[in-house]
KOLZA-920045 format. One record per atom (N, C-alpha, C): residue number from 1; x, y, z; chain; atom name. Coordinates in nm, 4 decimals, decimal comma. Example, Ala and Ser with C-alpha at 12.3 -4.5 7.8 and 13.67 -1.06 7.14 Angstrom:
// residues 2
<pt i="1" xx="1,3190" yy="-0,5690" zz="0,7800" ch="A" at="N"/>
<pt i="1" xx="1,2300" yy="-0,4500" zz="0,7800" ch="A" at="CA"/>
<pt i="1" xx="1,3200" yy="-0,3300" zz="0,7800" ch="A" at="C"/>
<pt i="2" xx="1,2850" yy="-0,2250" zz="0,7080" ch="A" at="N"/>
<pt i="2" xx="1,3670" yy="-0,1060" zz="0,7140" ch="A" at="CA"/>
<pt i="2" xx="1,2900" yy="0,0030" zz="0,7870" ch="A" at="C"/>
// end
This chain:
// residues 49
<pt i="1" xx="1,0024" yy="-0,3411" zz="-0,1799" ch="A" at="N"/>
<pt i="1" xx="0,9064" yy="-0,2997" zz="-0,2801" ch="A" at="CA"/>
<pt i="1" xx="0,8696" yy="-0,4187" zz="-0,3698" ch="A" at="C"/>
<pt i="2" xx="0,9580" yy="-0,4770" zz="-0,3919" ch="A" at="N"/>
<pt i="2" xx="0,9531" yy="-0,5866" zz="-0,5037" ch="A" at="CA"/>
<pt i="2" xx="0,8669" yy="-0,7139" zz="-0,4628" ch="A" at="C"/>
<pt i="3" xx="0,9131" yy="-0,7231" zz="-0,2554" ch="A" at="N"/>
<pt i="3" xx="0,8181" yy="-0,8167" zz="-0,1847" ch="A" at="CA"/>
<pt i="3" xx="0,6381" yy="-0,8114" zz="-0,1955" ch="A" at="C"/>
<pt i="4" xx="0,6173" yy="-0,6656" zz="-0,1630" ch="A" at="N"/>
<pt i="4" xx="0,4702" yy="-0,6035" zz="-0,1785" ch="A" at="CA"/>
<pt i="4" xx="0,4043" yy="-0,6148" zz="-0,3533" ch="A" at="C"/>
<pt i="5" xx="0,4831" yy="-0,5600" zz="-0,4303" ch="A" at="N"/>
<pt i="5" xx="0,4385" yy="-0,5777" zz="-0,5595" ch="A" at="CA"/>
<pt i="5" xx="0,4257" yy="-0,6995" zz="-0,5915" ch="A" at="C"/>
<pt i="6" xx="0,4838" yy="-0,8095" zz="-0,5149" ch="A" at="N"/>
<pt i="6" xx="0,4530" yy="-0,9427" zz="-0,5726" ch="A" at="CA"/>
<pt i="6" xx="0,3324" yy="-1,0083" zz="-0,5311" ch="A" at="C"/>
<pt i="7" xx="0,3397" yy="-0,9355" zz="-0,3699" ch="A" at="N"/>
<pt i="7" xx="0,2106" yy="-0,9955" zz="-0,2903" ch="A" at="CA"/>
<pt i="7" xx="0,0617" yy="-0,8953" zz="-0,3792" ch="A" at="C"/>
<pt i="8" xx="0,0868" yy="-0,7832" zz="-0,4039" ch="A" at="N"/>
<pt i="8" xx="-0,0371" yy="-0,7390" zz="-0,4764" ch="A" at="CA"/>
<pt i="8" xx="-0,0550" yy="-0,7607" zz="-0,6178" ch="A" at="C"/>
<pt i="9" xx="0,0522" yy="-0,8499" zz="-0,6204" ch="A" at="N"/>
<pt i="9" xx="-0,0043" yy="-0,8465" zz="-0,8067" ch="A" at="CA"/>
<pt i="9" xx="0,0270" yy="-0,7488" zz="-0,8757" ch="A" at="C"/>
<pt i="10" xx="0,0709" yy="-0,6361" zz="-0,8561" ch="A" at="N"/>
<pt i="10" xx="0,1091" yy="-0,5407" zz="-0,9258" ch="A" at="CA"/>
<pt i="10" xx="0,2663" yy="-0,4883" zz="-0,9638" ch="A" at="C"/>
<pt i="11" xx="0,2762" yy="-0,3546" zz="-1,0329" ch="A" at="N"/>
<pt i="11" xx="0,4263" yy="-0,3359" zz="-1,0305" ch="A" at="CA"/>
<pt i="11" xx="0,4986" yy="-0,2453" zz="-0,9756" ch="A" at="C"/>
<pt i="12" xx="0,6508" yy="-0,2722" zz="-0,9319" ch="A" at="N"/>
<pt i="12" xx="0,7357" yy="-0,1677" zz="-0,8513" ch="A" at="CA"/>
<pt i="12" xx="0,7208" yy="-0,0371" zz="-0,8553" ch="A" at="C"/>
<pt i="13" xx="0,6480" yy="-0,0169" zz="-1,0253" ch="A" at="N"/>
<pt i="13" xx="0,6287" yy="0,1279" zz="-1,0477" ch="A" at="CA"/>
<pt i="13" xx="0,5311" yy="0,2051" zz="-0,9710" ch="A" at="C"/>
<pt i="14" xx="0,4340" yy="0,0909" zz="-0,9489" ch="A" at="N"/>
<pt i="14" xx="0,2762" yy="0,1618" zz="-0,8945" ch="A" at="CA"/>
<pt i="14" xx="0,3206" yy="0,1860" zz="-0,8103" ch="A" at="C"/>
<pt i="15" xx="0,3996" yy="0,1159" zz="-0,6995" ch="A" at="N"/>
<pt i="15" xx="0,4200" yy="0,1346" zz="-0,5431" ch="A" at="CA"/>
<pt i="15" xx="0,4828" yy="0,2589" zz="-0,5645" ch="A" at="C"/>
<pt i="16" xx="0,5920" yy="0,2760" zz="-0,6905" ch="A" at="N"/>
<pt i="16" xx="0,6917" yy="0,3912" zz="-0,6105" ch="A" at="CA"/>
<pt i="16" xx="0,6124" yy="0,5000" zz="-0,6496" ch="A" at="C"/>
<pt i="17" xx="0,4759" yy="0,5019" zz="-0,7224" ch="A" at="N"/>
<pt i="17" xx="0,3908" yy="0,6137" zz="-0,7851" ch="A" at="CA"/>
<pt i="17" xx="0,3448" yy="0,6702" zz="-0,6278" ch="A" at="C"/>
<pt i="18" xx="0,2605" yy="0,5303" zz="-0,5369" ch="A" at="N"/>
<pt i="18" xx="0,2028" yy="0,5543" zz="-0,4160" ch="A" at="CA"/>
<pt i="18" xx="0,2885" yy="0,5916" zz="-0,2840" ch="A" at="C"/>
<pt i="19" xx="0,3946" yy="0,5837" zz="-0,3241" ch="A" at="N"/>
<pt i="19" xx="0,5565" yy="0,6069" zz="-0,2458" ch="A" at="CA"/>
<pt i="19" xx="0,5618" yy="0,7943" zz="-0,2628" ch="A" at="C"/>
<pt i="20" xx="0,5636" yy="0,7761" zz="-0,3648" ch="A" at="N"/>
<pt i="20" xx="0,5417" yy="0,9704" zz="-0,4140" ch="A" at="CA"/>
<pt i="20" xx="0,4430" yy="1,0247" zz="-0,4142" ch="A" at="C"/>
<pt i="21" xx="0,3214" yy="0,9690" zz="-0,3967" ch="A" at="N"/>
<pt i="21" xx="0,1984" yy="1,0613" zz="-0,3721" ch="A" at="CA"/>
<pt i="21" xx="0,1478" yy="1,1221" zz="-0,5213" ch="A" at="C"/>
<pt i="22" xx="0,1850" yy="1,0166" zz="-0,6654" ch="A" at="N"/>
<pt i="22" xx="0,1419" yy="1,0525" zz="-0,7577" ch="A" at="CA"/>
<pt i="22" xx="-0,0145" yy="0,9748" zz="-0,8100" ch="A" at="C"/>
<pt i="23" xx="-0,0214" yy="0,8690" zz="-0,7238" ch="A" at="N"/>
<pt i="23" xx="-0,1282" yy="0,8121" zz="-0,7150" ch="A" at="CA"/>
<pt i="23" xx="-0,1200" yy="0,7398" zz="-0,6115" ch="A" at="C"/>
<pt i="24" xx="-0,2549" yy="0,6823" zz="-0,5555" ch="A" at="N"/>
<pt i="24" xx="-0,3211" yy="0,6228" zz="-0,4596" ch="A" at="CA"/>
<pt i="24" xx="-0,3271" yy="0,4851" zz="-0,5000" ch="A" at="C"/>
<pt i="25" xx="-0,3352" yy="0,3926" zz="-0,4033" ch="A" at="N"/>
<pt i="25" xx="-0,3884" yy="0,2467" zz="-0,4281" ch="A" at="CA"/>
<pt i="25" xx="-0,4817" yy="0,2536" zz="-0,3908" ch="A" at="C"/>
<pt i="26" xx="-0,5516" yy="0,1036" zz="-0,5046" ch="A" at="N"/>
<pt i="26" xx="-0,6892" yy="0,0817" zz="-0,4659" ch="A" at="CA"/>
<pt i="26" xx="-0,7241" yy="0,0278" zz="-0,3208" ch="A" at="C"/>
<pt i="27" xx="-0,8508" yy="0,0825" zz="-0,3243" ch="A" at="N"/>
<pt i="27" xx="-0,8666" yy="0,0624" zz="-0,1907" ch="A" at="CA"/>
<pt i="27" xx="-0,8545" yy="-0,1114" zz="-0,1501" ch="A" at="C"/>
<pt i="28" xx="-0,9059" yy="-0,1991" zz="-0,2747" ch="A" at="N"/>
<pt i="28" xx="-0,8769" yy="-0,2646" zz="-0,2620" ch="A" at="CA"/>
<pt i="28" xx="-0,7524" yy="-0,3596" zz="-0,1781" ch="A" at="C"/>
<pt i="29" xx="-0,6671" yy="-0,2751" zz="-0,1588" ch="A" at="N"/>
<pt i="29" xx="-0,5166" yy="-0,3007" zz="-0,1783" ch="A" at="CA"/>
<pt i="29" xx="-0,4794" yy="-0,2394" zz="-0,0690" ch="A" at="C"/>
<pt i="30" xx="-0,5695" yy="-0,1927" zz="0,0418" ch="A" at="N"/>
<pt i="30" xx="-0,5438" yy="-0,1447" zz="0,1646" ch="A" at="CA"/>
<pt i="30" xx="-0,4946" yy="-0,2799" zz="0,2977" ch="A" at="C"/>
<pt i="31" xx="-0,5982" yy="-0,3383" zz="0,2219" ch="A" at="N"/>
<pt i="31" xx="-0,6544" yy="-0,4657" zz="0,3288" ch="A" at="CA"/>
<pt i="31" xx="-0,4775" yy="-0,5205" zz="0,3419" ch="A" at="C"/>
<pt i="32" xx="-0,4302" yy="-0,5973" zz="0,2113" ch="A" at="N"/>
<pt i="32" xx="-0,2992" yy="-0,6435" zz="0,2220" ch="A" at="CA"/>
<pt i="32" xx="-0,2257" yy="-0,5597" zz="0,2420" ch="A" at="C"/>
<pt i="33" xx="-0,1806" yy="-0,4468" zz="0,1918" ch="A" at="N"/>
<pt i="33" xx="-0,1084" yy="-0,3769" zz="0,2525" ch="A" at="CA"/>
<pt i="33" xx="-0,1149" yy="-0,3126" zz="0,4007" ch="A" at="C"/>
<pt i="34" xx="-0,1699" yy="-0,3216" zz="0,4710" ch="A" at="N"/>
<pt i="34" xx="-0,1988" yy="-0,2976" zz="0,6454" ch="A" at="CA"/>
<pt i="34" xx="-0,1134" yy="-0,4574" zz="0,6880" ch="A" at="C"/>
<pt i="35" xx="-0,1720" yy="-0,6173" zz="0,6395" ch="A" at="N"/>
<pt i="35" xx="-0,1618" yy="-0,6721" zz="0,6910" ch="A" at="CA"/>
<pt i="35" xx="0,0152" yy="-0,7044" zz="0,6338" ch="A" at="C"/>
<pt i="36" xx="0,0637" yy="-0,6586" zz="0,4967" ch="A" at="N"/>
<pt i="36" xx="0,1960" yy="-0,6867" zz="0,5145" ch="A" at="CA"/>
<pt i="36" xx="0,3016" yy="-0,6311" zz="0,5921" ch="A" at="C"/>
<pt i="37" xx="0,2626" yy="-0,4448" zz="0,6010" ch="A" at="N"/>
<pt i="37" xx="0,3395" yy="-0,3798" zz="0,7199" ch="A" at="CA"/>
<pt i="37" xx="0,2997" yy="-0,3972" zz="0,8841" ch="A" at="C"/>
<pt i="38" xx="0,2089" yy="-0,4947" zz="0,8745" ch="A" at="N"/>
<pt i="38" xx="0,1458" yy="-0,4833" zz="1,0413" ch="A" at="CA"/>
<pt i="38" xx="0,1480" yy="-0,3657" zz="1,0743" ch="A" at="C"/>
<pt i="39" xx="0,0167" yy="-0,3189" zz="1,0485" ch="A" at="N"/>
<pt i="39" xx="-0,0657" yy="-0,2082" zz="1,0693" ch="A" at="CA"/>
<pt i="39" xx="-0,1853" yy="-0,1819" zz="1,0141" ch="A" at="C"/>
<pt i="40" xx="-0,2769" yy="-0,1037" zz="1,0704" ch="A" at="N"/>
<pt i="40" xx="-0,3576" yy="-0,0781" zz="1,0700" ch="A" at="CA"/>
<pt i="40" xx="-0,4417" yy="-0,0263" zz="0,9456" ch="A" at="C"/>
<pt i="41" xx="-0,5341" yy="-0,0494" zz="0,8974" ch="A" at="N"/>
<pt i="41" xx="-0,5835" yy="0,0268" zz="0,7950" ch="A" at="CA"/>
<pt i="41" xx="-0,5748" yy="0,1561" zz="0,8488" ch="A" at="C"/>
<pt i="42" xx="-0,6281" yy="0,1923" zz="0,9478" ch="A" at="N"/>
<pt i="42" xx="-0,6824" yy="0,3459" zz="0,9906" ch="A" at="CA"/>
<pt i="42" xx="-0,5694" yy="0,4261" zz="0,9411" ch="A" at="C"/>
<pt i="43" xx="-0,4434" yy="0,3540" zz="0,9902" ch="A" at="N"/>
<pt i="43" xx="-0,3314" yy="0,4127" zz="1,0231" ch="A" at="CA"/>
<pt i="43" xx="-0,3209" yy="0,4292" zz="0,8842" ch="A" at="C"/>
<pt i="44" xx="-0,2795" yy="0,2999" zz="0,7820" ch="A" at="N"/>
<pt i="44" xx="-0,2692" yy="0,3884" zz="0,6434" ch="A" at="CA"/>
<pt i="44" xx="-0,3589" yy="0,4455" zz="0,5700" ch="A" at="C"/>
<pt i="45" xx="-0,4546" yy="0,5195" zz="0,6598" ch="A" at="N"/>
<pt i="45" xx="-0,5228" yy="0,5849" zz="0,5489" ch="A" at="CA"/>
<pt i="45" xx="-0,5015" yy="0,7447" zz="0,6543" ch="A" at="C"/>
<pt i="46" xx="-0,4255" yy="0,7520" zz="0,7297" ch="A" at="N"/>
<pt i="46" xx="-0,4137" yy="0,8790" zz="0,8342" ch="A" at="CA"/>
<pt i="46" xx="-0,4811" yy="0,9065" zz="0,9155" ch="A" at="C"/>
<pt i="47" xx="-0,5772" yy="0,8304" zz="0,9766" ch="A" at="N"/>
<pt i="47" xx="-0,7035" yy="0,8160" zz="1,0623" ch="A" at="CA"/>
<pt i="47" xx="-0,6200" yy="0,8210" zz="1,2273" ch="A" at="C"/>
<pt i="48" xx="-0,5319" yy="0,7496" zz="1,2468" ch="A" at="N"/>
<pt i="48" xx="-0,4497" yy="0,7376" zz="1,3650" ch="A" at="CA"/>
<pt i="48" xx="-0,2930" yy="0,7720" zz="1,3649" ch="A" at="C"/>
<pt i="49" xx="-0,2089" yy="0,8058" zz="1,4600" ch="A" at="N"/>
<pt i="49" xx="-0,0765" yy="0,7625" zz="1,4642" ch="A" at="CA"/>
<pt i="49" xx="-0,0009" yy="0,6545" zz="1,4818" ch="A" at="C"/>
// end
């Protein structure tokens, strides 16, 4: 968590907000996050398995 929050600029809290489904990231924030878990946008947005 602490790796991703550093790469987005943001904080542990937001992730564990988007971890719980109390808020969403910006979409912005799709792009790096696909490419830090290697995967797909589609995939994190539920488009694929």
């Amino acid at each position: 968590m602490k790796q991703l929050a550093k790469e987005l600029n943001t904080t542990d809290a937001a992730i564990s907000n988007w971890e719980n489904e109390i808020n969403e990231p910006k979409i912005s924030y799709v792009k790096t996050i696909a490419v830090f878990f290697n995967v797909s946008a589609d995939y994190l947005l539920g488009l694929i398995d």
